[in-house]
N, CA and C atoms as an extended XYZ file, in Angstrom:
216
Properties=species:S:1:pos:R:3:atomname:S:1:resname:S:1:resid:I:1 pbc="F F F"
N        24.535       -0.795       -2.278 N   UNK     1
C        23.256       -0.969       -1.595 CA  UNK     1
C        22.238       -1.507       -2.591 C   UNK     1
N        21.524       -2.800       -2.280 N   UNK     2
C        20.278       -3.019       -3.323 CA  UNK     2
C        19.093       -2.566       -2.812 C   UNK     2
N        18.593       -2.616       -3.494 N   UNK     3
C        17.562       -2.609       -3.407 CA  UNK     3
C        16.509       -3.125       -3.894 C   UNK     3
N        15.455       -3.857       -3.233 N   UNK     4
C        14.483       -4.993       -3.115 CA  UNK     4
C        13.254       -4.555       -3.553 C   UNK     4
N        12.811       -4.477       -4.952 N   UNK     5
C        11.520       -4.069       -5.236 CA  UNK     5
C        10.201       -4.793       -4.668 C   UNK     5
N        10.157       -6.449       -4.304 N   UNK     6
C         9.356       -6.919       -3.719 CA  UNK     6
C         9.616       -6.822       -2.146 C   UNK     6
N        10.288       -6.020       -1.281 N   UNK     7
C        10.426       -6.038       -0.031 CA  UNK     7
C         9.811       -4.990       -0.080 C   UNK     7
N        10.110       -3.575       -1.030 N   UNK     8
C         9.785       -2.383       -0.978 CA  UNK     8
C         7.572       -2.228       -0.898 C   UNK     8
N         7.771       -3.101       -2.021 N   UNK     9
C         6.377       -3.342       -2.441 CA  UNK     9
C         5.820       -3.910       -1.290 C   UNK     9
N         6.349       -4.711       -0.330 N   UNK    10
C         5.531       -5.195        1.165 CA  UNK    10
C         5.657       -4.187        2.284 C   UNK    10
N         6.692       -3.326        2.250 N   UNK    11
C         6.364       -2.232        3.168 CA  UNK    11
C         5.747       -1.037        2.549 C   UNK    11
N         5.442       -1.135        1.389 N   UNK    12
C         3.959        0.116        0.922 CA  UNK    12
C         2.922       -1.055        1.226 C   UNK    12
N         2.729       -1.875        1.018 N   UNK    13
C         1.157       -2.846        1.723 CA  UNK    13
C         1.447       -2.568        3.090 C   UNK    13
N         2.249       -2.601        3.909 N   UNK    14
C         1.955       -2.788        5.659 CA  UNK    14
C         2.156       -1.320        5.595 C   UNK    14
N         2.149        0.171        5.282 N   UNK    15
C         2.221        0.888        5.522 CA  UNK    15
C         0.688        1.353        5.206 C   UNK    15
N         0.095        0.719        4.033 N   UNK    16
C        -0.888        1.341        3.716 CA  UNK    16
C        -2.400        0.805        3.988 C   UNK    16
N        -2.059       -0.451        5.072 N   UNK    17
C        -2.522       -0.918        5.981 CA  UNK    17
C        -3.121       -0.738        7.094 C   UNK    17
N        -1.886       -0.043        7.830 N   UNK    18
C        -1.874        0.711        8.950 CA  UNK    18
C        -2.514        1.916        9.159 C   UNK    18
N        -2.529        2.957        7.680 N   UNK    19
C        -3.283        4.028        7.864 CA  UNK    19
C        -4.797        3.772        7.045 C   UNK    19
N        -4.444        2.956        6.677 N   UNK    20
C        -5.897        2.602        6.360 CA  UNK    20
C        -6.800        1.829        7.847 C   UNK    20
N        -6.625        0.984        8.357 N   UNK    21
C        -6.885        0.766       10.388 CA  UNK    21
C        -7.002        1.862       10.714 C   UNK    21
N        -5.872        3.030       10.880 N   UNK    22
C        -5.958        4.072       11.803 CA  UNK    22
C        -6.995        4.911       11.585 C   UNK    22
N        -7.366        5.505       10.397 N   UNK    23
C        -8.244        6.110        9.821 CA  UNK    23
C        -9.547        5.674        9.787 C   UNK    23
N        -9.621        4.605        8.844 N   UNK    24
C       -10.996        3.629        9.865 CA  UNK    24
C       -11.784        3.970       11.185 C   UNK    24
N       -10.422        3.234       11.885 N   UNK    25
C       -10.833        3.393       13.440 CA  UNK    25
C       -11.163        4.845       13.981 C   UNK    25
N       -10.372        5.922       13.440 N   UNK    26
C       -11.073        7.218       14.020 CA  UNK    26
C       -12.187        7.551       13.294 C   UNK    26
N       -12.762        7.428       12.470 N   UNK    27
C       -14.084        7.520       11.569 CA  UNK    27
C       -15.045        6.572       12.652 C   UNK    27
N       -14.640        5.547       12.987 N   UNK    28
C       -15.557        4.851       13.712 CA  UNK    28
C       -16.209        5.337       15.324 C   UNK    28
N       -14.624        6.172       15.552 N   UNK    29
C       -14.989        5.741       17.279 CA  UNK    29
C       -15.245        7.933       16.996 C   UNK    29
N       -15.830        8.408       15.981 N   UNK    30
C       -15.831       10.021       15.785 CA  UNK    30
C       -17.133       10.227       16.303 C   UNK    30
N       -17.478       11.491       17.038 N   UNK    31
C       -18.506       11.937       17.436 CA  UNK    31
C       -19.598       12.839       15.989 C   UNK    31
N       -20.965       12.659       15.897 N   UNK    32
C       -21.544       13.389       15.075 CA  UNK    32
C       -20.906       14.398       14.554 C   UNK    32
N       -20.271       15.256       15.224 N   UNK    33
C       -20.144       16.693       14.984 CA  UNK    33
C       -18.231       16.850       14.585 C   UNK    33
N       -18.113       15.934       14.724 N   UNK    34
C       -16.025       16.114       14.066 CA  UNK    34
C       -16.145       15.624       12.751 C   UNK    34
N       -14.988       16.383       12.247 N   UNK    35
C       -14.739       16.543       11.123 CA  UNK    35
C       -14.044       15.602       10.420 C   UNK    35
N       -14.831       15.064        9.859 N   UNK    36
C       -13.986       13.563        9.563 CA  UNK    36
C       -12.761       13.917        8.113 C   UNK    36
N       -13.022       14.942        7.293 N   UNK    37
C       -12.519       15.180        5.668 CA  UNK    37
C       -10.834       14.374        5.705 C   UNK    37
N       -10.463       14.686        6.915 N   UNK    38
C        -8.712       14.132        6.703 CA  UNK    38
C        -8.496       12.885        6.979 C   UNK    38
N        -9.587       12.389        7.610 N   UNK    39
C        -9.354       10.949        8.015 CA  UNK    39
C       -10.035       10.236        6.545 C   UNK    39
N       -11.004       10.649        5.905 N   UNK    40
C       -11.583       10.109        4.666 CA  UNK    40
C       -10.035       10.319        3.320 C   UNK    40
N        -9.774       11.017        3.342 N   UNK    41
C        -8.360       11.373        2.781 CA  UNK    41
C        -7.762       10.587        3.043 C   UNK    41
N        -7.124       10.111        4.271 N   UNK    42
C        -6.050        9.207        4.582 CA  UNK    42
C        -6.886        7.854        3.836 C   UNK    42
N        -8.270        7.449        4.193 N   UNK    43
C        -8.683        6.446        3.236 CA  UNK    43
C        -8.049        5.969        1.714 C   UNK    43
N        -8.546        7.335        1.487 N   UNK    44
C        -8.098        7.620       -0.418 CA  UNK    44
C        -6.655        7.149       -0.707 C   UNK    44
N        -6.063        7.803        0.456 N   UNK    45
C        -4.284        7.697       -0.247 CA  UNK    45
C        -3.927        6.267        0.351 C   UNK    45
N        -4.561        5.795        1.304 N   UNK    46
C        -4.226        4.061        1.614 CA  UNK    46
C        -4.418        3.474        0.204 C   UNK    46
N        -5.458        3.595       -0.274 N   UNK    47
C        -6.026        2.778       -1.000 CA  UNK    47
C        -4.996        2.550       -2.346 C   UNK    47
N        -4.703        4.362       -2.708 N   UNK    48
C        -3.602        4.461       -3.916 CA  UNK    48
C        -2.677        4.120       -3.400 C   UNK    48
N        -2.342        4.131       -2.254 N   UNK    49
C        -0.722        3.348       -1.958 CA  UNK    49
C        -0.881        1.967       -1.668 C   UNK    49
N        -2.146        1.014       -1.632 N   UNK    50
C        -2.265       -0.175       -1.967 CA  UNK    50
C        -2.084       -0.575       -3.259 C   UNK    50
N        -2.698        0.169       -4.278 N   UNK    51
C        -2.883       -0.114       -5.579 CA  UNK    51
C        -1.182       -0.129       -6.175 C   UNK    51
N        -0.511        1.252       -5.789 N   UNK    52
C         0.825        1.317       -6.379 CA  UNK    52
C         1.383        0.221       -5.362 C   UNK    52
N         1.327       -0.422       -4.344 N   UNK    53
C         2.462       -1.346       -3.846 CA  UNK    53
C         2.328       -2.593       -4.952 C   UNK    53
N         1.121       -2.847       -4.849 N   UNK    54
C         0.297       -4.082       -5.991 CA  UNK    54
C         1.189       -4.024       -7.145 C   UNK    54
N         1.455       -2.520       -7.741 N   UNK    55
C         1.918       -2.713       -9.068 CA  UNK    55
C         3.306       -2.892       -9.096 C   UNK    55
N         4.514       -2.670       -8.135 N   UNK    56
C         5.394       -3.056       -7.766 CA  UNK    56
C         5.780       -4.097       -7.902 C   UNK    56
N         5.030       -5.013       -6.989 N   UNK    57
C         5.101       -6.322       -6.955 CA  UNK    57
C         4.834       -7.077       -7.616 C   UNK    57
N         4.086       -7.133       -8.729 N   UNK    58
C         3.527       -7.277       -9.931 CA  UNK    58
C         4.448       -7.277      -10.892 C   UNK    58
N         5.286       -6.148      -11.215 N   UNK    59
C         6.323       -5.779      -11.934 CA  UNK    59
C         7.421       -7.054      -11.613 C   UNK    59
N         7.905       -6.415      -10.258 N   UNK    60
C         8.967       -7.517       -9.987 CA  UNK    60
C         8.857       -8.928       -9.902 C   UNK    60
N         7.944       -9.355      -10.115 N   UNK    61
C         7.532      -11.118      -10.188 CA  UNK    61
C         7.482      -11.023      -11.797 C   UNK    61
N         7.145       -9.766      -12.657 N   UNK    62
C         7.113      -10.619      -13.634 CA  UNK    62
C         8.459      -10.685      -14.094 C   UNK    62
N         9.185       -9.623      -14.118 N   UNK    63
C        10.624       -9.009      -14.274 CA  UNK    63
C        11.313      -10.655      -13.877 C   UNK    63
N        11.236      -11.262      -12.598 N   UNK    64
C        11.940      -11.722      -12.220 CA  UNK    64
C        11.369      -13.441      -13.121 C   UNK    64
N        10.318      -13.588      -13.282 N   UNK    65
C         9.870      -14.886      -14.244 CA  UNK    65
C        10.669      -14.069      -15.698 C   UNK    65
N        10.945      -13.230      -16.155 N   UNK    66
C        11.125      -13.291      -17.816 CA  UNK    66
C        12.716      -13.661      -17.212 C   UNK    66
N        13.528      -12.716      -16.020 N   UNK    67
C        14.775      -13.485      -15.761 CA  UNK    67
C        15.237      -14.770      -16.288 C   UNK    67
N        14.412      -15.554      -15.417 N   UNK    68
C        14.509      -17.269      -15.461 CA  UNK    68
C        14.118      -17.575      -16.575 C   UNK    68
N        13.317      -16.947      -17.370 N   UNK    69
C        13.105      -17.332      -18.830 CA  UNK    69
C        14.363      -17.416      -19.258 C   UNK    69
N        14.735      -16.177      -19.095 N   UNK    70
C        15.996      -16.155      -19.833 CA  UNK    70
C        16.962      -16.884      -20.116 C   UNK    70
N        17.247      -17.079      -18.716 N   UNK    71
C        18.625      -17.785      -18.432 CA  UNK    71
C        18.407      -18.923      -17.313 C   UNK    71
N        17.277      -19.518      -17.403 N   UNK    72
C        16.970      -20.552      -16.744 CA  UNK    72
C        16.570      -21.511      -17.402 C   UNK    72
């Protein structure tokens, strides 16, 4: 089984996407008086699971340019 560090790295961006929208959107459409703390949370951890997909992908592009250095 391989496994695809730049595929991996695009489903932490569309994952951390999605709860970053979802969360959003209930912050938006929230009444004065609800408790927003878990939906601001889900913010936070979108954001770090944007940042770590970033570094993933980052990695594996460069990983994969010193490759072709190599032996290209």
């Amino acid at each position: 089984m391989r496994i695809d560090a730049l595929t991996t790295a695009y489903q932490g961006m569309q994952s951390a996407t999605e709860r970053l929208n979802s969360a959003g959107g209930r912050i938006a459409q929230a009444r004065p008086d609800e408790d927003l703390a878990g939906d601001i949370v889900d913010l936070k951890v979108a954001g770090i699971q944007m940042r770590a997909s970033t570094a993933v992908a980052k990695t594996a592009s460069e990983m994969m340019g010193t490759l072709l250095d190599m032996f290209g």
